[in-house]
C-alpha distance (Angstrom), angle and dihedral (degrees) to the residues before:
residue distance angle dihedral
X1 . . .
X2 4.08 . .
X3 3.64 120.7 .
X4 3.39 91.4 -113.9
X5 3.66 92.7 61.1
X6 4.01 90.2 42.8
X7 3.67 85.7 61.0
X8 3.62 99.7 49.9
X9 3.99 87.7 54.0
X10 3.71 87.9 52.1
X11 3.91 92.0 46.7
X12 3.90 87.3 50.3
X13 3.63 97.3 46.8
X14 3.87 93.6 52.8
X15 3.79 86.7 47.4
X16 3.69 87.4 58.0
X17 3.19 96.5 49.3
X18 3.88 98.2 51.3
X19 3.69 97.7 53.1
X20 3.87 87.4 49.3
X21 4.10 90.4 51.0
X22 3.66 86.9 51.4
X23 3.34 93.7 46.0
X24 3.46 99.0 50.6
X25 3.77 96.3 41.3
X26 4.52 92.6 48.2
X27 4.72 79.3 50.1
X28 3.96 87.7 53.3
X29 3.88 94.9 51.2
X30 3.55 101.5 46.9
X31 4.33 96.4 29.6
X32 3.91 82.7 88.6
X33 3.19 98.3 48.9
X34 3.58 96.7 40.5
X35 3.63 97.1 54.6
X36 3.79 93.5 58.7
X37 3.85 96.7 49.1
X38 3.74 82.1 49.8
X39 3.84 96.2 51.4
X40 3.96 88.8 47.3
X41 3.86 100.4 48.7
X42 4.20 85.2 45.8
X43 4.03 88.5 50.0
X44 3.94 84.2 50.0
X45 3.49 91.6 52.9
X46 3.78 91.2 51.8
X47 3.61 91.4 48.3
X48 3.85 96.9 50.1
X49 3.73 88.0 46.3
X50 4.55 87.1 52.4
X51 3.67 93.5 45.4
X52 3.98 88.9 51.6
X53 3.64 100.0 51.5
X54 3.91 89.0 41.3
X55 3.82 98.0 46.1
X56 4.27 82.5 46.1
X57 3.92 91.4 47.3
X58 4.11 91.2 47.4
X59 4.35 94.1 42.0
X60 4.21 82.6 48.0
X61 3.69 93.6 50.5
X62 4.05 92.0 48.7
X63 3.33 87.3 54.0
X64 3.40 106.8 45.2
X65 3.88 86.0 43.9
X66 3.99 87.2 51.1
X67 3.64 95.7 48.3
X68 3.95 92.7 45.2
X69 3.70 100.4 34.5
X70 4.00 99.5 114.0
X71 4.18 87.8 54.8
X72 3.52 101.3 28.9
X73 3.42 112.9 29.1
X74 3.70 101.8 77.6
X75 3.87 122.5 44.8
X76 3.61 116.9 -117.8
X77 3.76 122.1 -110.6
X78 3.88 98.7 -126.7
X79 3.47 144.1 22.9
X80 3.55 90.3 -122.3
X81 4.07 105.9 44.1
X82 4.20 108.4 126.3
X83 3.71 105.7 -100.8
X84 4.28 124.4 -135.0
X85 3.51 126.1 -98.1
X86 3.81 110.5 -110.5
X87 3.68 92.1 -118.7
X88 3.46 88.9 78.1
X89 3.58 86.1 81.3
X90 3.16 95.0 46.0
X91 4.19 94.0 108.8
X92 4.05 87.9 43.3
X93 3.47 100.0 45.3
X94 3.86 97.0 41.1
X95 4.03 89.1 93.0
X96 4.03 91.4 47.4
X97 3.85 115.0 121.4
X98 4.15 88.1 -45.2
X99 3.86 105.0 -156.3
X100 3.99 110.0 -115.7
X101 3.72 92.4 -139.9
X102 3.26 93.6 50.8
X103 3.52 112.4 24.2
X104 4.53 93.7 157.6
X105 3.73 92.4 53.9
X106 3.77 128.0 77.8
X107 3.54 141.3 150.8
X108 3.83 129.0 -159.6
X109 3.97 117.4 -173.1
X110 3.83 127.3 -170.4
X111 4.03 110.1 -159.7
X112 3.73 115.6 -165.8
X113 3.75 112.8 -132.7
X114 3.90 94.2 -159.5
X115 3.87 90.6 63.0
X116 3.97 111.3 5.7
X117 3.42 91.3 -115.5
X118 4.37 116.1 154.6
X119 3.51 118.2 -149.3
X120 4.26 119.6 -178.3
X121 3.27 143.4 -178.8
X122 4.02 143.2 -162.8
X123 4.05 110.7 9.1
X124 4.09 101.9 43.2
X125 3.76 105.9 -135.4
X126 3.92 126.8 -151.3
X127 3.38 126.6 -95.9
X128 3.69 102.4 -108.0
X129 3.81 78.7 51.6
X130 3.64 104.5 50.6
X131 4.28 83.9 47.9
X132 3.66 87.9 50.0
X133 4.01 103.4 54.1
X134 4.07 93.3 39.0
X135 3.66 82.5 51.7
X136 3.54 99.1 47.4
X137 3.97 86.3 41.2
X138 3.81 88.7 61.4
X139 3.48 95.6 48.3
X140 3.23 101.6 51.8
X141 3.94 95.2 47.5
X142 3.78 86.2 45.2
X143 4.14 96.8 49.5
X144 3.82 123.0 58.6
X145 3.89 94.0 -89.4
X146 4.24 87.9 86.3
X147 3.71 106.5 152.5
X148 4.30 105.8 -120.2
X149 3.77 113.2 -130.8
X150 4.18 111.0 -81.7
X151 3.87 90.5 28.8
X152 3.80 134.4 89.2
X153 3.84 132.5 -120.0
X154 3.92 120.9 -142.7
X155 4.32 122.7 -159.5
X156 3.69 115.3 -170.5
X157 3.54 115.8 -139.1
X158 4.15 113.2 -96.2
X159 3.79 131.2 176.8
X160 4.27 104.2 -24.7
X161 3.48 86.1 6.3
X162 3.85 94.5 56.1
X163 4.14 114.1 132.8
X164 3.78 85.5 28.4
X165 4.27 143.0 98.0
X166 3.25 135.1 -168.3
X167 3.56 122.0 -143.4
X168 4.38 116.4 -166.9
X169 3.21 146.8 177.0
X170 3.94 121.8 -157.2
X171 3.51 120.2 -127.7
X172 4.40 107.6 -153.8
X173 3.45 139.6 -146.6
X174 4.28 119.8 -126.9
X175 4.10 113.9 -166.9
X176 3.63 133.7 155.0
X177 3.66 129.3 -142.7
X178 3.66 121.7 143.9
X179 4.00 83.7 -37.3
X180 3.93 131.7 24.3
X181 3.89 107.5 -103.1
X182 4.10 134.6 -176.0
X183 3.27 138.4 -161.5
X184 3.39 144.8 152.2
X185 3.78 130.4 -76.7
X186 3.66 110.7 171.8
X187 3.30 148.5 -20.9
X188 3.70 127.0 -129.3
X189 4.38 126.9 -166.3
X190 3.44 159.0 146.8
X191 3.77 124.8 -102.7
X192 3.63 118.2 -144.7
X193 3.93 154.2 125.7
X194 3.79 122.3 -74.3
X195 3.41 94.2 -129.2
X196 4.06 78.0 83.9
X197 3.67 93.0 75.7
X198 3.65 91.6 65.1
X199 3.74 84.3 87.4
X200 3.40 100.8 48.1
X201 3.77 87.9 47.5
X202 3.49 95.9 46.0
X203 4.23 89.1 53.0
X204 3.96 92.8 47.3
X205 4.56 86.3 58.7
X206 3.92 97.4 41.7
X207 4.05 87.7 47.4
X208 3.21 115.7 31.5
X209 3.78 129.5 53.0
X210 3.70 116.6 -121.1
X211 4.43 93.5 -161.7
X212 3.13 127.5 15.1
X213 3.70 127.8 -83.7
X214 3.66 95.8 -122.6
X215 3.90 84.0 67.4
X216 3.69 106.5 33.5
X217 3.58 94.5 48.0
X218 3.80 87.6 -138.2
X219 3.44 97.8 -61.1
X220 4.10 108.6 151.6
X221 3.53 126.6 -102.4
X222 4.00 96.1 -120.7
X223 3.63 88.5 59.4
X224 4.29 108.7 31.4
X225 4.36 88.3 53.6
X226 3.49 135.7 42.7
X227 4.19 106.8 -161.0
X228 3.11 133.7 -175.8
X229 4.07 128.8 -160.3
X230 3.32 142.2 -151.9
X231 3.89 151.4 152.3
X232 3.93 115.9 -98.9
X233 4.50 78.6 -106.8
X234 4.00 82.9 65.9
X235 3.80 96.8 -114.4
X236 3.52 110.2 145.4
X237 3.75 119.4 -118.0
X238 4.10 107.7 169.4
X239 3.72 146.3 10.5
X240 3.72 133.3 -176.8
X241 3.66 138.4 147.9
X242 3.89 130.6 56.7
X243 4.45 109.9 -27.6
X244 3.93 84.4 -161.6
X245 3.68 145.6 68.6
X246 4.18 91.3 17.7
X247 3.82 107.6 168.5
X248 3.92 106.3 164.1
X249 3.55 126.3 37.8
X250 3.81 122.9 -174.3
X251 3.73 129.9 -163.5
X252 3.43 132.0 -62.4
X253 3.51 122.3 -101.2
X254 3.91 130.4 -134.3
X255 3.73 111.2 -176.2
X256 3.86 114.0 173.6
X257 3.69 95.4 -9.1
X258 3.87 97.2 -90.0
X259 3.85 112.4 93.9
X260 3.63 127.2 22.1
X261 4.45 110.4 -139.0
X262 4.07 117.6 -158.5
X263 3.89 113.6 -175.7
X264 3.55 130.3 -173.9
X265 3.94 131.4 -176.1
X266 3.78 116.5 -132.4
X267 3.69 116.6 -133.0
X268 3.30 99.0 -119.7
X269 3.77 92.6 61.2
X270 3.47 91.6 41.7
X271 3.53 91.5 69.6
X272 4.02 95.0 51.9
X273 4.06 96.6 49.5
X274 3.94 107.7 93.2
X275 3.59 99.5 -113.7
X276 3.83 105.7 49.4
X277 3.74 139.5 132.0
X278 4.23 117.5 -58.1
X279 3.34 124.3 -111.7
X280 3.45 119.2 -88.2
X281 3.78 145.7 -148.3
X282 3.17 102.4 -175.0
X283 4.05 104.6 90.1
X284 3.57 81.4 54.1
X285 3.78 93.5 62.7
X286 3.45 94.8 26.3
X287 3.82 76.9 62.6
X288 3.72 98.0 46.9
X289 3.72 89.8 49.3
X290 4.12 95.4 55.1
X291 3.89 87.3 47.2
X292 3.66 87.0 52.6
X293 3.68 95.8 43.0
X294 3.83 84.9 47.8
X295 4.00 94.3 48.9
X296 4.18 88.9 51.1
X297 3.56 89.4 50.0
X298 4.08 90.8 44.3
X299 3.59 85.0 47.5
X300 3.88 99.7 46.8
X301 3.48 93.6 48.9
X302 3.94 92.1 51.7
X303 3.51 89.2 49.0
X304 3.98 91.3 48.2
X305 3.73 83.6 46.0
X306 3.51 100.6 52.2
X307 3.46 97.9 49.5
X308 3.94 90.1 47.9
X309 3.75 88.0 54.9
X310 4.17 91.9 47.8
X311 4.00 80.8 54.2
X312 3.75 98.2 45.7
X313 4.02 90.4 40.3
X314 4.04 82.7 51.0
X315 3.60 88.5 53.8
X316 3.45 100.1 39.8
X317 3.88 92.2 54.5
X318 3.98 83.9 50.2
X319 3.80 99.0 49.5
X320 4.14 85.1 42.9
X321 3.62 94.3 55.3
X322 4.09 92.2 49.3
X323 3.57 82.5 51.6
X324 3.44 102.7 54.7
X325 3.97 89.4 31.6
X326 3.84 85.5 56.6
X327 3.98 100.0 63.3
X328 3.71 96.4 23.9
X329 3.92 91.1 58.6
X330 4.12 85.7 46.3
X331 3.48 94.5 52.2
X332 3.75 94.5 43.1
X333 4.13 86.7 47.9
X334 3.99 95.2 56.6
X335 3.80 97.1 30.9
X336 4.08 82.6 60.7
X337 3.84 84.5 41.5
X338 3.78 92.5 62.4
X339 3.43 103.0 34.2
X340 4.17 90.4 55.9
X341 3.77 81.0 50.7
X342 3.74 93.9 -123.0
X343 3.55 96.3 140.2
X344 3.55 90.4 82.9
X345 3.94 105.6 -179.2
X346 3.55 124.9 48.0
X347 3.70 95.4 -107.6
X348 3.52 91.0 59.2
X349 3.60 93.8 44.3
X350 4.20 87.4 52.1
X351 3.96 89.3 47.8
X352 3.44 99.2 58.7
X353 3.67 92.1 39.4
X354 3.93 84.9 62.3
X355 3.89 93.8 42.1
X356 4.03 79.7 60.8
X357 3.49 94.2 48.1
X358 3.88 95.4 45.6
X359 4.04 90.9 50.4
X360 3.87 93.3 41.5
X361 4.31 83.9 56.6
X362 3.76 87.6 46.1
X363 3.79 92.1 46.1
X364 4.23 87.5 52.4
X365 3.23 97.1 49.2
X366 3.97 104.5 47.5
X367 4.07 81.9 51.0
X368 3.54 89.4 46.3
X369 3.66 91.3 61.3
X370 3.53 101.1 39.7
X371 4.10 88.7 54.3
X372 3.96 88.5 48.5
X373 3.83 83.8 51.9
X374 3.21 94.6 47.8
X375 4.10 93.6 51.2
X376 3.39 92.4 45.8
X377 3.69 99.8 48.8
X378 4.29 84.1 59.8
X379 3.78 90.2 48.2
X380 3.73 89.5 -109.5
X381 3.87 104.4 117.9
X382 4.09 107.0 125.3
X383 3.98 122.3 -169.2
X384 3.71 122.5 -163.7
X385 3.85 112.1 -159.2
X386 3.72 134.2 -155.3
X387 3.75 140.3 172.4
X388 3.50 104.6 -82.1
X389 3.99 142.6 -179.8
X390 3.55 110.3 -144.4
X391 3.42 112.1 -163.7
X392 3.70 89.6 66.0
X393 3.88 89.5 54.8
X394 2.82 97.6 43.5
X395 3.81 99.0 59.1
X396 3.80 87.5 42.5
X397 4.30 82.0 60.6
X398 4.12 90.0 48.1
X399 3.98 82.6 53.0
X400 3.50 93.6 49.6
X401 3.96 94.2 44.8
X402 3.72 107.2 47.3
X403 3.64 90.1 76.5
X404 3.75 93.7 45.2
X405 3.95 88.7 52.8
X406 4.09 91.2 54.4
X407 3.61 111.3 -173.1
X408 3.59 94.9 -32.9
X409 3.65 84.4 79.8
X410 3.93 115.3 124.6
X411 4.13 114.3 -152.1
X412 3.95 106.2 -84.2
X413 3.50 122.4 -156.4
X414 3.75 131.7 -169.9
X415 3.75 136.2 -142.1
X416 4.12 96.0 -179.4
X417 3.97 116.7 163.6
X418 3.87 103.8 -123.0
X419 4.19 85.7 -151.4
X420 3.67 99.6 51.4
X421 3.74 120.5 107.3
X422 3.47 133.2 171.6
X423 4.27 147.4 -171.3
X424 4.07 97.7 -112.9
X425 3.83 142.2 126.6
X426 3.59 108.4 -106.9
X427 4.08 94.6 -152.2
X428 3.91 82.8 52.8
X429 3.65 95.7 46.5
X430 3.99 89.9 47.9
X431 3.73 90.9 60.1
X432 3.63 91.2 43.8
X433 3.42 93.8 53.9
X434 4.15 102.4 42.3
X435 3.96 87.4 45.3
X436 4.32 88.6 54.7
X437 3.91 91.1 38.5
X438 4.27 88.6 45.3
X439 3.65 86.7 53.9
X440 3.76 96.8 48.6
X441 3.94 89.5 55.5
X442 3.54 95.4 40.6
X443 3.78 91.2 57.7
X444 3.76 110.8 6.6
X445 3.98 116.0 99.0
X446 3.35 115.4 -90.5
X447 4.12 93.3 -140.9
X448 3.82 84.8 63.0
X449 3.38 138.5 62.1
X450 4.13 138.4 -112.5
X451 3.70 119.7 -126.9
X452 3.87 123.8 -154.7
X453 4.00 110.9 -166.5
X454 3.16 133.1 177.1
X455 4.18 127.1 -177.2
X456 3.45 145.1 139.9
X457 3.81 124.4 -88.1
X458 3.97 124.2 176.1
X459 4.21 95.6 -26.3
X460 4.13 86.3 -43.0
X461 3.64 130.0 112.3
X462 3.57 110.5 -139.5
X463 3.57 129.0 -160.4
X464 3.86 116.4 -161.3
X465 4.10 127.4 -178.5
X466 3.56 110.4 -162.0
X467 3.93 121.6 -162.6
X468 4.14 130.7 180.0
X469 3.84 88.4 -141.2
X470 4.03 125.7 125.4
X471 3.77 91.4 -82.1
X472 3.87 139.4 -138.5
X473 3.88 117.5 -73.6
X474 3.64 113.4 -125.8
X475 3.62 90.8 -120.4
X476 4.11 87.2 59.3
X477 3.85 88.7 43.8
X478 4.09 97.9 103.6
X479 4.01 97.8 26.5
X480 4.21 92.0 62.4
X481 3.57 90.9 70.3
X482 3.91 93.7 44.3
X483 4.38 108.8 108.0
X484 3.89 107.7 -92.6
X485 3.75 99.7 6.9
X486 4.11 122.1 130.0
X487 3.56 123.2 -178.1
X488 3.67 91.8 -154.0
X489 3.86 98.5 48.5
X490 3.44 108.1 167.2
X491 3.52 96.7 30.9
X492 4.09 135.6 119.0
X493 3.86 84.6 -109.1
X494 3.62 112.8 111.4
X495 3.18 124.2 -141.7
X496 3.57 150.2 130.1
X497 3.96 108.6 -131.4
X498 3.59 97.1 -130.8
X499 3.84 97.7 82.4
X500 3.81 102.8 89.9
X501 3.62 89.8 37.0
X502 3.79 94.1 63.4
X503 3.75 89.7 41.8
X504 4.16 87.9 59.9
X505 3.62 90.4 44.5
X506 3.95 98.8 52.9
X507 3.79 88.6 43.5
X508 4.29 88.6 47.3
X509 4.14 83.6 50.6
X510 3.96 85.0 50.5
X511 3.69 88.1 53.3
X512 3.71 85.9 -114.6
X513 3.36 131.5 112.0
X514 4.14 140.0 -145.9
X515 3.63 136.8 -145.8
X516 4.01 134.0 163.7
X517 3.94 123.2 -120.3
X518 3.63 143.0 -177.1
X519 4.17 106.1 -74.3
X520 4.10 114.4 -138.7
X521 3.93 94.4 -117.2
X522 4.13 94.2 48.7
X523 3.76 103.6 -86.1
X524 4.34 134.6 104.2
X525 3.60 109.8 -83.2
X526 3.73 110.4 -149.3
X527 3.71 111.4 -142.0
X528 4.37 131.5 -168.5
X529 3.05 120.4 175.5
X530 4.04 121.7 -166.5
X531 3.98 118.6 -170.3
X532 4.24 119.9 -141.1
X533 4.04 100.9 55.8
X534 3.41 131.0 143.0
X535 3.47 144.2 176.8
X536 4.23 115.8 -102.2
X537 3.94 104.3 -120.1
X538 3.95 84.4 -142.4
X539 3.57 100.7 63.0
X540 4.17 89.5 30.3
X541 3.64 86.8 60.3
X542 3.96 92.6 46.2
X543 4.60 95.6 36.0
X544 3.17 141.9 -19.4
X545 3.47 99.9 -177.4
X546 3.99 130.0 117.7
X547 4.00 109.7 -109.6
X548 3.92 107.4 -150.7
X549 3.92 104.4 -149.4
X550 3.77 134.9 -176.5
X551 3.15 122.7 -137.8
């Protein structure tokens, strides 16, 4: 590497490491400060998600205590007084958490406590449904979750009861002895869905402020908290607020044991309420230091490749030299040849004239390729198409080859469709052609054969050249037909680098396209692929068929 490019590394590095000292230095100031705007707006969360479950909790037990006033209200004087029917309450209760589904049918049940006896009325329920709900009655009165006198007790459905809630009120017992006792006596409800709380959920965040207004800065409850609720089973009952753009979370709340509250503060929100986070430069250097990072590694890499294309043009200009050295030198040797008359017979004399020839065709078409290289590396390559039969051609290209491949020459069959004709440039086509073909003899196997196809697939005339060589790892598949590169590098192959290159950019100026696949007996098959062909309604009409020629 130059100096010059040794200094621009340094000069990059340092850069780097700037932006990430100033970085790090603008994330130490405000971390502190950061943290404890965080911690607030999390505690607000918690506390918007408490005040909702407790303002919920307090507008159910009003209700309930409303609704069930006349029964429940006042303790009874004995243990043994005759208790109501629920239907009683039927008029009271008939605006109670009304399931939306359902709105015409409801069912209110009274279960004694003295005897475990259920009593309904309105909607009849099932068996396995009037079971469950005195059972879960009992339970509840007989666990720690007993409803206190002027508040309400929820059940969530279970088992037969599942997709249902009960919602109670407990009517007590007052006698005297030596001491004034209470207990309770019964417990009359509603049976319904909990999609009915939606209401009730939906009055608590239009009326009741979830933070205070000297923090909010009045900012509405269905836009400053996103909640989420749920029973204590996790199945969700209600969502409001913002779904996008959450940043801080705070804990769940579990008031009274019979919904569970999550609320989270959007960000956007976050930034309006009085105490929030501080403003921040550090995604703005954070920013400058990726798009310096980005610009080294931009840099590095054109550095790495320009000195990996000075090597490969080095190389190229080596391996084009031997190239040109190679047939120049032949056709110097056996021009000498016959003019000191040492070919004495005629054969000898028509061999070496051929040896000529076959170098002279070699010579053409390695400076054929490098010209088309160089046109196409200044954007000037130019392809004039032409309705044209193929099979015809490409016999004509065979002809033209066989004494360009010498005796190195493998046997080389054909499989052309006679019918198939296609929009190309025949010159361009040519080149295509003897550049796959070269390749196939350069590293096919000479104890098998090379196969040139062509057929139609999907309204496109493909051209495939099929060897019995080692093949092209997939991982090699896209670099072969990259300017300059050889697979086998090193090798006693010669070649140039340049010929699969100009073979994808003739097909490209076709509007085609090329790529190399795994052949059926082991080997690469080469494969272009050229859109517009058809099939010529004269030789359709005559055969269709694939002719397999050798040639």
């Amino acid at each position: 590497m130059k100096s010059s490019a040794r200094l621009l590394v340094v000069l990059l590095a340092m850069t780097v490491l700037l932006a990430a000292l100033l970085a790090f230095e603008a994330q130490r100031a405000t971390r502190s400060h950061r943290v404890t705007a965080e911690r607030a707006l999390r505690d607000y969360a918690s506390v918007a998600a408490w005040e909702f479950a407790s303002a919920s909790r307090d507008l159910l037990d009003r209700r309930v205590t409303e609704r069930f006033g006349r029964v429940v209200g006042s303790p009874a004087a004995s243990p043994y007084d005759s208790l109501p029917p629920p239907s009683v309450l039927a008029v009271e209760a008939s605006s109670l958490l009304p399931c939306p589904s359902a709105a015409s049918s409801r069912t209110l049940f009274a279960v004694d406590l003295r005897n475990g006896s259920l009593v309904t009325s309105g909607t009849q329920l099932s068996s396995p449904t009037r079971v469950w709900v005195r059972d879960a009655i009992l339970a509840r009165i007989s666990g720690s979750g007993l409803p206190l006198p002027g508040t309400a007790g929820v059940v969530w459905g279970e088992g037969a009861g599942q997709g249902l809630v009960l919602v109670f009120g407990v009517k007590w017992v007052r006698y005297s002895g030596y001491a004034t006792h209470e207990a309770p006596l019964a417990a009359y409800g509603v049976v319904t869905c909990p999609d009915a709380l939606r209401s009730l959920f939906t009055e608590v965040l239009r009326s009741h402020p979830l933070l205070p207004a000297a923090v909010t800065g009045g900012i509405e409850n269905s836009r400053l908290v996103s909640l989420q609720v749920s029973t204590p089973g996790g199945h969700p009952l209600f969502r409001s607020g913002p779904t996008s753009r959450l940043a801080y979370a705070g804990d769940p709340a579990f008031v009274g044991g019979w919904i569970v509250v999550w609320a989270s503060l959007p960000s956007d929100v976050a930034a309006r309420l009085v105490l929030t986070t501080p403003g921040s430069r550090l995604p703005l250097l954070l920013g400058l230091l990726a798009l310096t990072i980005v610009l080294a590694v931009i840099a590095l890499r054109q550095l790495r490749r320009e000195q990996e294309l000075i090597r490969l043009r080095s190389d190229f200009t080596s391996s084009v030299s031997h190239e040109l050295r190679t047939p120049l030198t032949q056709i110097l040797l056996f021009t000498e040849t016959l003019e000191l008359g040492r070919a004495g017979t005629e054969d000898e004399q028509r061999q070496a004239l051929g040896i000529i020839g076959q170098e002279a065709r070699r010579l053409a078409v390695l400076v054929e390729n490098v010209l088309q290289f160089s046109r196409a590396e200044r954007h000037l390559t130019r392809v004039r198409t032409e309705p044209t039969a193929l099979a015809p051609l490409m016999r004509e290209i065979l002809e033209r080859f066989a004494p360009l491949a010498g005796l190195s020459a493998m046997r080389v069959y054909t499989e052309l469709d006679e019918s198939l004709v296609a929009p190309v440039d025949p010159d361009a086509l040519h080149q295509i052609t003897i550049n796959l073909l070269d390749n196939a003899i350069k590293y096919g196997n000479r104890q098998d054969r090379v196969t040139l196809r062509t057929r139609l697939v999907g309204g496109n005339a493909r051209i495939e050249v099929e060897d019995g060589g080692p093949g092209i790892a997939p991982a090699d598949r896209l670099r072969i037909w990259e300017p300059f590169v050889r697979i086998a590098e090193g090798s006693s192959v010669p070649g140039s680098g340049i010929g699969l290159a100009v073979v994808r950019e003739l097909a490209t100026c076709h509007g085609g396209k090329a790529w190399v696949e795994d052949a059926s007996s082991g080997g690469a098959r080469f494969v272009v692929e050229l859109p517009g062909a058809t099939r010529s309604e004269m030789t359709s009409q005559r055969s269709t068929r694939v002719r397999v020629t050798e040639v």
